[in-house]
Every structure is written in structure tokens, then in C-alpha cells.
C-alpha positions as CSV (number, residue, x, y, z in Angstrom):
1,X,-1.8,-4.0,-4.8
2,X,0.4,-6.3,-6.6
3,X,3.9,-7.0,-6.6
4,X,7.1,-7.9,-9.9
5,X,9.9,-8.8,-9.9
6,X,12.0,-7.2,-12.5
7,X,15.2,-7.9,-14.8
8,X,17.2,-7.5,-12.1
9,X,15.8,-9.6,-9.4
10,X,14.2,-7.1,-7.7
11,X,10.7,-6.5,-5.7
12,X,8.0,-3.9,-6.9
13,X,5.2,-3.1,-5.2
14,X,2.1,-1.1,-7.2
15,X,-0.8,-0.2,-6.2
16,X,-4.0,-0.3,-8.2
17,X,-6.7,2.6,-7.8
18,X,-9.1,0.4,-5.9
19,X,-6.1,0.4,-3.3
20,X,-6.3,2.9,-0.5
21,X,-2.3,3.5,-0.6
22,X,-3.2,4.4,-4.2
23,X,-3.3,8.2,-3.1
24,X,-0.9,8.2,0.0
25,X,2.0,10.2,-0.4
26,X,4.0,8.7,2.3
27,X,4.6,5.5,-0.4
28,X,8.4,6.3,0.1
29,X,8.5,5.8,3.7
30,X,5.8,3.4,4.1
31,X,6.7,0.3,6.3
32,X,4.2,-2.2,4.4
33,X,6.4,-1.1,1.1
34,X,9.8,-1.2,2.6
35,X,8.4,-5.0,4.4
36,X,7.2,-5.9,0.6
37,X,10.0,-5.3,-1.5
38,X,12.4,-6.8,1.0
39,X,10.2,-9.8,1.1
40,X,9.5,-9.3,5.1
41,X,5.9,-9.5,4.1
42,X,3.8,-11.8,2.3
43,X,0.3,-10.8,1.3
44,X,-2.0,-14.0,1.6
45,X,-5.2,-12.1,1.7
46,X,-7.9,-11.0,-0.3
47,X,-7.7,-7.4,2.3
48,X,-5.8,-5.4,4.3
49,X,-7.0,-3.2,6.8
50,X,-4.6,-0.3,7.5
51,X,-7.0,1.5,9.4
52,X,-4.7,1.7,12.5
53,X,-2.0,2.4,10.0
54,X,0.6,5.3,11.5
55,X,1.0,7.5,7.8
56,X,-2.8,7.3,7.8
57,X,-3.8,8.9,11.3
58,X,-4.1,12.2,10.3
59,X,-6.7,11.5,7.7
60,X,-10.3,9.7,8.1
61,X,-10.3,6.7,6.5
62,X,-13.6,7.8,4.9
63,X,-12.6,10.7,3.4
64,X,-9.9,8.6,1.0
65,X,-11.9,5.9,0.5
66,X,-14.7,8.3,-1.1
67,X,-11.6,10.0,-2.7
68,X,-11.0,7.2,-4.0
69,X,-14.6,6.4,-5.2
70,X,-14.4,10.1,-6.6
């Protein structure tokens, strides 16, 4: 995950495959996002667990993680 700033001043967050959120389709209404681009949130860390992570509770954290290896 990595965030720009772009011509007009603003935040972007991406996410990279390797990324968990890579495949989440709740990225529009994701708090972390909304925290990042408003720069509410600073990322100092190499991880980030999201395992207690609301948008995430329906699904095992294994399965997307071997989706993601997949």
C-alpha cells in the first residue's frame, strides 16, 4: 500500500497485490482509506494487521490471503 499526492494536492491511496485490501470490495467505504487520504492516518510500519478489521469479518483471513497467493 502506498500513497501520491497528485496535481491537485490531493491523497491517493493504492494498494499493491501483496496487500490484503488488494481484493476487498468495500475500498470505497473503507475507514483506513477515508483516514489515509484525509491524512488522519499515518503508516509508519513495515505491517498492518486488519485482522479484527469490521469489512473483513465475513471472510477468513486465510482464504484471501491464499487468494491472494493464487
Amino acid at each position: 500500500m502506498y500513497v501520491t499526492v497528485n496535481d491537485q494536492g490531493a491523497l491517493e491511496v493504492y494498494t499493491e497485490e501483496k496487500d490484503i485490501c488488494y481484493i476487498c470490495s468495500n475500498m470505497d467505504v473503507c475507514p483506513l482509506m477515508a483516514s489515509l487520504q484525509c491524512e488522519v492516518a499515518v503508516l509508519r510500519y513495515d505491517g498492518l494487521n486488519i485482522e479484527d478489521c469490521g469489512m473483513f469479518e465475513e471472510f477468513s483471513i486465510n482464504d484471501l490471503v491464499a487468494d491472494l497467493a493464487g
